[in-house]
N, C-alpha and C positions, 0 to 999 in steps of 0.2 A: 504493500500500500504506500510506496515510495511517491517521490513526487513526480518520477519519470515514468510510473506503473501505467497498463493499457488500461485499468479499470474507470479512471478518471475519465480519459475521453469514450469511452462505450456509455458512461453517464452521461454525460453531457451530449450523447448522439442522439441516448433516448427520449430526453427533454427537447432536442429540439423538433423533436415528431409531434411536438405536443404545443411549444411554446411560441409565437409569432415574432420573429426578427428583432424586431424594435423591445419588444418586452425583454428578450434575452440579450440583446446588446449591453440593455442597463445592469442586468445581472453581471457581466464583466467588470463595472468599476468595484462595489465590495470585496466581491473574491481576488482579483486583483490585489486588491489592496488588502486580506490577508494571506495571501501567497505572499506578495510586498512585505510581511514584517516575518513570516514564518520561513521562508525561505534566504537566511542570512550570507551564506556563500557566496549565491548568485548574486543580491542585493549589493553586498558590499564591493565584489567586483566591477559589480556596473559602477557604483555611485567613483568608483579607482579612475575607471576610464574616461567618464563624464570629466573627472576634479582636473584630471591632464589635459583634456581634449577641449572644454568649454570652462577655465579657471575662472572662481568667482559667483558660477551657476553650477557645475554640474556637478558638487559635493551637497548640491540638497537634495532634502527629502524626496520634495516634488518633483524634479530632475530623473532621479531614478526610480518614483512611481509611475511616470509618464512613460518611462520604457516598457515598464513590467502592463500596463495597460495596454499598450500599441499593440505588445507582444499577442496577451489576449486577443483582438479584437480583431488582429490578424489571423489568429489559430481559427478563432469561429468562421473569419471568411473562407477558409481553408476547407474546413468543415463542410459548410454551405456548398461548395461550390464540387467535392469530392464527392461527397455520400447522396446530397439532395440535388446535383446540377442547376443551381444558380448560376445565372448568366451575370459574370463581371463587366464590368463600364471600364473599358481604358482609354486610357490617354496616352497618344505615341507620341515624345518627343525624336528627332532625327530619322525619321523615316528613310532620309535620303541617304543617311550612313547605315539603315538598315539595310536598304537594297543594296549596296554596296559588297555587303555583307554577303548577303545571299549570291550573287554574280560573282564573289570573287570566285578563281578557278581552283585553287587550292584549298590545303585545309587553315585553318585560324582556331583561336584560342578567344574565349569571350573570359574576362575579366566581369566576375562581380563579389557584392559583399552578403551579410546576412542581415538584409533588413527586406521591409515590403513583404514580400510573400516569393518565398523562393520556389516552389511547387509551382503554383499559377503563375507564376512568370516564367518556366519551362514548358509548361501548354502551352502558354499562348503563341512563344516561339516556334513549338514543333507546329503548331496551326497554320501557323503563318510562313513558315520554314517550306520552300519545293526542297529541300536536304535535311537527310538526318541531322539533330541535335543530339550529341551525347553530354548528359550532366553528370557531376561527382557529388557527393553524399557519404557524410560519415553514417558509421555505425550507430544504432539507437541509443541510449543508455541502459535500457531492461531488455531482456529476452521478449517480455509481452509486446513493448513497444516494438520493436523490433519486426513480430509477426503481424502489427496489424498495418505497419507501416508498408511492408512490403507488400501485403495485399491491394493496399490503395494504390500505390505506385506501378502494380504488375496490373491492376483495372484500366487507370491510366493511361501506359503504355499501347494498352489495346484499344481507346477510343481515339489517340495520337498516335498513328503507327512510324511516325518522323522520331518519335520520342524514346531516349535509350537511359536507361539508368545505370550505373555505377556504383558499387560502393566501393571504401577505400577501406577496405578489412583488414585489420592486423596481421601483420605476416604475408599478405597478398602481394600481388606483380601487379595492381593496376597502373604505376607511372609506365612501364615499357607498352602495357596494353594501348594506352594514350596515347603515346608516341607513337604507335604502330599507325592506330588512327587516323592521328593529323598526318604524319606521312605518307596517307592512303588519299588523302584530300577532305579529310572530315572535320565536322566541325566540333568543337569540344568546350563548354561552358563549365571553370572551376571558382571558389570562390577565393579571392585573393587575400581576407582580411583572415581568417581565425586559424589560430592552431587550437588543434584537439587530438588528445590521444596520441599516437605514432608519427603524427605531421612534426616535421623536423621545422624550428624556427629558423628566422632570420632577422636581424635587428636594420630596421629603416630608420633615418631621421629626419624631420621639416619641421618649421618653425619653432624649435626648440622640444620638441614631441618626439620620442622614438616609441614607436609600432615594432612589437613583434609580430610578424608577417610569417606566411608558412611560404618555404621553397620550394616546394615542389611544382608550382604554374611557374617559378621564375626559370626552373631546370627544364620544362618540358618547350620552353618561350626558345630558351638557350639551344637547347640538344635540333631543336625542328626548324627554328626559323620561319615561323610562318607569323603574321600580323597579328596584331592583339589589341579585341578592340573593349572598350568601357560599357557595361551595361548595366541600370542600380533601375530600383522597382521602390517605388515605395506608396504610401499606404491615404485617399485622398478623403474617402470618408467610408461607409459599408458597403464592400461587393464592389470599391470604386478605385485603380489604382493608377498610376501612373506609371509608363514604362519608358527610360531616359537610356540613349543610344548617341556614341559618341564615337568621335573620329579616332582611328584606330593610335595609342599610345605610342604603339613598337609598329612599325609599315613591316616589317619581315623582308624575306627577300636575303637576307645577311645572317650571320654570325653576331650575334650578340653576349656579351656577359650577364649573365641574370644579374649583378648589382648594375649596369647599365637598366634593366628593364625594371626594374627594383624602383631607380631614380626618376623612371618615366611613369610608373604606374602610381607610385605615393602620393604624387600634386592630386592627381584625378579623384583617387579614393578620398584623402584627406579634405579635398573641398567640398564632396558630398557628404561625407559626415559631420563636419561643420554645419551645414545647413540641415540637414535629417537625421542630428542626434538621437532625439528621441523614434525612433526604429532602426538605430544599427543594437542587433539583438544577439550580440555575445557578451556570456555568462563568464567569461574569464577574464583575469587581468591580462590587457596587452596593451595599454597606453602607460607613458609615465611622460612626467614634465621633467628635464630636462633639468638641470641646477645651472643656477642664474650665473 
């Protein structure tokens, strides 16, 4: 009955067969908020990241309730949009570096973070994708979660047949699978900000801020040489999101050093989480400020 247990969300599947949107929305800010005071690990990491990333603001309360809310509000759209097919509202910023995208002839490497809604921002690409999307995905935290995740995911794949899931399982081969991948011409979506579990870090720095970053998108950038372009999702009201596509950081084509692409991918990340603090949704420490 952990906090990462599949029984919490199979509750909350069966209320929302009962309970109408708007009713259950509100249900999100209490529980929120004691997940918020009961859940101290994650709380105090966040409120870490926040105090280095936004000094001043993001060592308050409300700073790191605001995440732990977003978090919410997002899992329910997830929900919604998994179990009962709710149709989400997007908003496409750069369409034109989408298509881009899509025409290039080889394979690319899509750079993103963990905020917005990382599942439905995989749909919507594989939807909209004439080429497979292959994404990365850690391991669950419980056995339960685990099983129920991978059912949604493998239902998924089968309404998106563009759409290919990955996980990144201890002890596994998926970075050479990758790279086999992109050197096939494919497309590969990982996410550039968290380490968890077996991801090897890497220390970045900008404005006085060092991010631990995981290397393994900066070794597959390195090893393949194919373009690398920005894509963050984030969250504009229920069932409503935005999806932001940006000109490629790394052009490929070359040999590059992953601290080279390290240098060009940090400006990008770090200015969307300045503005979309409140939905970047990792639960570890990986910001620190910098000593004056």
């Amino acid at each position: 009955m952990g906090l990462h247990d599949a029984c919490w969300t199979q509750a909350i599947l069966s209320l929302m067969r009962w309970v109408p949107a708007p009713v259950f929305t509100l249900f999100a800010y209490p529980i929120s908020l004691i997940a918020y005071i009961l859940a101290v690990k994650p709380r105090e990491a966040i409120r870490a990241n926040l105090s280095a990333l936004i000094p001043g603001k993001g060592s308050s309360c409300l700073a790191g309730f605001q995440v732990f809310l977003q978090f919410s509000l997002t899992y329910l759209d997830r929900l919604w949009y998994l179990h009962f097919q709710r149709k989400i509202d997007w908003e496409i910023i750069g369409e034109g570096d989408f298509e881009d995208l899509e025409k290039h002839p080889g394979g690319a490497l899509i750079f993103t973070v963990h905020s917005g809604n990382y599942d439905i921002g995989a749909s919507l690409f594989a939807r909209k994708f004439t080429r497979p999307v292959h994404t990365v995905r850690m391991p669950e935290a419980s056995d339960s979660l685990k099983k129920l995740r991978r059912k949604e995911l493998c239902d998924e794949e089968g309404r998106e047949p563009n759409l290919h899931v990955h996980y990144n399982e201890p002890g596994g081969h998926l970075g050479m699978e990758l790279c086999r991948l992109l050197l096939a011409g494919e497309v590969v979506c990982v996410q550039g900000d968290r380490v968890l579990g077996e991801v090897t870090p890497t220390l970045a720095h900008i404005d006085g801020v060092t991010y631990k970053i995981p290397r393994g998108p900066l070794v597959l950038a390195e090893v393949t040489g194919v373009p690398c372009y920005p894509v963050f999702l984030n969250r504009r009201g229920r069932l409503a999101y935005r999806i932001e596509i940006g000109k490629p950081f790394f052009e490929g084509g070359r040999k590059a050093k992953a601290a080279e692409i390290s240098a060009a991918w940090l400006p990008v990340m770090h200015k969307f989480l300045l503005q979309h603090w409140d939905q970047w949704f990792v639960f570890e420490p990986l910001v620190t400020r910098d000593p004056a």
